[in-house]
N, C-alpha and C positions, 0 to 999 in steps of 0.2 A: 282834331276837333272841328266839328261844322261852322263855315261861320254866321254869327247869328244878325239876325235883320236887324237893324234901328224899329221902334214901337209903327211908326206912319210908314215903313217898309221900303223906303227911300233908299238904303246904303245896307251894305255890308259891311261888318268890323273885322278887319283883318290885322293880326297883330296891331290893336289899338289905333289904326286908321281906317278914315272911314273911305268904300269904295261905292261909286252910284248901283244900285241896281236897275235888273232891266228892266223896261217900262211893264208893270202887272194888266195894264189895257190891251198890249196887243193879242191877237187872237192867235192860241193857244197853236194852228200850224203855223203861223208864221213865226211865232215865238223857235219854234222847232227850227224851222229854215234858216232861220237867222243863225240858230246858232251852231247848226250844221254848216253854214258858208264860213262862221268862225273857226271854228275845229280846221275847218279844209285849211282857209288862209292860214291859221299859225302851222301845220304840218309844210304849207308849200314855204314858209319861214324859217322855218328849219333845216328844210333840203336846201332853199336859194343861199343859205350859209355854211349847208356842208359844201356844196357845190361851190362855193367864194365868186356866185355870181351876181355882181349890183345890180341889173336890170330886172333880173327875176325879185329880188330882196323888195327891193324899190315898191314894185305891183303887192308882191304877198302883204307887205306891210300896209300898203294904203287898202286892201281888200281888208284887213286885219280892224281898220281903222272906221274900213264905210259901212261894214258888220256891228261894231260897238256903236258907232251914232243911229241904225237904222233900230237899233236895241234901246236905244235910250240910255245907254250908259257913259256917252261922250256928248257932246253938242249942247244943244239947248237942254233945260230939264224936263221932265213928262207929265210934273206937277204944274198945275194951275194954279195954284194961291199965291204965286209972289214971292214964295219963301228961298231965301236965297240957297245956292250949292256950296254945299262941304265939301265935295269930291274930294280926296285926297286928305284932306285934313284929320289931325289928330284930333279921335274923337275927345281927349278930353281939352282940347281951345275950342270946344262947340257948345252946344244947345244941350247936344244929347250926354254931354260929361256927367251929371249927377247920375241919370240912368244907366249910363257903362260902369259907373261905379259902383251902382247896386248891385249888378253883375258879376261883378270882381268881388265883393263883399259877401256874395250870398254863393259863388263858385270857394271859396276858401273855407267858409262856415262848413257848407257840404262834403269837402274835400277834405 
Protein backbone atom coordinates (compact mmCIF):
# COMPACT_ATOMS: atom_id res chain seq x y z
CA UNK A 1 0.00 0.00 0.00
CA UNK A 2 1.22 3.68 -0.96
CA UNK A 3 2.07 5.76 1.75
CA UNK A 4 -0.17 8.53 2.17
CA UNK A 5 0.80 12.37 2.76
CA UNK A 6 -0.30 14.10 6.03
CA UNK A 7 -3.28 16.91 4.51
CA UNK A 8 -0.28 20.13 4.57
CA UNK A 9 2.11 17.47 2.86
CA UNK A 10 4.67 17.61 5.39
CA UNK A 11 5.22 13.65 6.37
CA UNK A 12 4.47 10.43 5.40
CA UNK A 13 2.65 7.79 7.37
CA UNK A 14 4.37 4.83 7.44
CA UNK A 15 3.12 1.91 9.46
CA UNK A 16 1.40 4.77 11.82
CA UNK A 17 4.51 6.90 12.11
CA UNK A 18 5.00 9.85 10.75
CA UNK A 19 8.22 10.36 8.33
CA UNK A 20 9.20 14.11 6.92
CA UNK A 21 8.70 14.52 3.32
CA UNK A 22 10.98 16.00 0.79
CA UNK A 23 10.84 19.61 0.70
CA UNK A 24 7.84 20.09 -2.42
CA UNK A 25 9.92 23.73 -3.26
CA UNK A 26 12.82 22.34 -4.70
CA UNK A 27 13.05 22.42 -8.35
CA UNK A 28 11.72 19.39 -9.70
CA UNK A 29 15.87 18.35 -11.35
CA UNK A 30 17.18 18.86 -8.50
CA UNK A 31 14.45 16.96 -6.65
CA UNK A 32 15.72 14.18 -9.15
CA UNK A 33 19.52 14.54 -8.30
CA UNK A 34 18.92 14.44 -4.88
CA UNK A 35 17.46 11.61 -5.05
CA UNK A 36 19.50 9.89 -7.43
CA UNK A 37 22.72 10.77 -5.07
CA UNK A 38 20.35 8.90 -2.52
CA UNK A 39 19.66 5.60 -4.24
CA UNK A 40 23.66 5.71 -5.13
CA UNK A 41 24.76 6.34 -1.40
CA UNK A 42 22.36 3.61 0.17
CA UNK A 43 23.59 0.92 -2.79
CA UNK A 44 27.32 2.06 -2.07
CA UNK A 45 25.77 1.09 1.89
CA UNK A 46 25.15 -1.93 1.06
CA UNK A 47 28.24 -3.05 -0.75
CA UNK A 48 30.49 -1.06 2.11
CA UNK A 49 28.69 -3.89 4.37
CA UNK A 50 29.00 -6.71 2.16
CA UNK A 51 32.53 -5.77 1.76
CA UNK A 52 32.65 -5.48 6.06
CA UNK A 53 34.41 -2.26 5.14
CA UNK A 54 34.19 0.69 7.92
CA UNK A 55 35.77 3.42 6.06
CA UNK A 56 33.71 3.06 2.93
CA UNK A 57 30.33 2.35 5.40
CA UNK A 58 31.54 5.49 7.34
CA UNK A 59 31.33 7.96 3.61
CA UNK A 60 28.14 5.87 2.23
CA UNK A 61 26.39 6.70 5.32
CA UNK A 62 27.04 10.29 5.90
CA UNK A 63 26.43 10.72 1.67
CA UNK A 64 23.21 8.83 2.71
CA UNK A 65 22.75 11.54 5.37
CA UNK A 66 23.78 14.87 3.32
CA UNK A 67 21.17 13.55 0.42
CA UNK A 68 18.22 13.52 3.17
CA UNK A 69 19.14 17.04 4.63
CA UNK A 70 19.72 18.62 1.22
CA UNK A 71 15.87 17.01 0.56
CA UNK A 72 14.58 18.39 3.44
CA UNK A 73 13.75 15.37 5.08
CA UNK A 74 16.50 15.57 8.11
CA UNK A 75 17.80 18.93 9.45
CA UNK A 76 16.00 22.03 9.76
CA UNK A 77 12.12 21.83 8.45
CA UNK A 78 11.17 23.38 4.93
CA UNK A 79 8.17 24.91 6.49
CA UNK A 80 8.09 28.51 7.44
CA UNK A 81 5.25 28.78 9.89
CA UNK A 82 6.94 27.73 13.11
CA UNK A 83 5.00 24.53 13.31
CA UNK A 84 7.02 22.31 15.15
CA UNK A 85 8.40 18.52 13.53
CA UNK A 86 6.80 15.24 14.25
CA UNK A 87 9.51 13.46 12.39
CA UNK A 88 9.24 10.16 13.57
CA UNK A 89 6.63 10.28 15.82
CA UNK A 90 3.46 8.29 16.19
CA UNK A 91 1.09 9.91 14.13
CA UNK A 92 -1.55 9.30 16.57
CA UNK A 93 0.68 11.51 19.82
CA UNK A 94 0.24 14.33 17.13
CA UNK A 95 -1.92 16.93 15.68
CA UNK A 96 -2.65 14.87 12.63
CA UNK A 97 -4.17 11.66 15.02
CA UNK A 98 -7.90 12.54 14.59
CA UNK A 99 -7.25 12.73 10.53
CA UNK A 100 -5.14 9.24 10.65
CA UNK A 101 -8.00 8.10 12.25
CA UNK A 102 -10.38 8.95 9.71
CA UNK A 103 -8.28 7.09 7.45
CA UNK A 104 -8.34 3.92 9.52
CA UNK A 105 -12.26 4.42 9.83
CA UNK A 106 -13.02 5.08 6.40
CA UNK A 107 -10.06 2.37 5.02
CA UNK A 108 -12.17 -0.50 7.22
CA UNK A 109 -15.72 0.92 6.19
CA UNK A 110 -14.51 0.33 2.42
CA UNK A 111 -12.59 -2.76 3.15
Amino acid sequence: MKPRHTPDGRYLVVRGRLWRAANPHLPAACHDALVQALMQARRDVKAALRNDDAASLRQARDAVHAAKQALGERGPVWWQDGAKDYNRHLVKNTPYADWYAELEDDTLASG
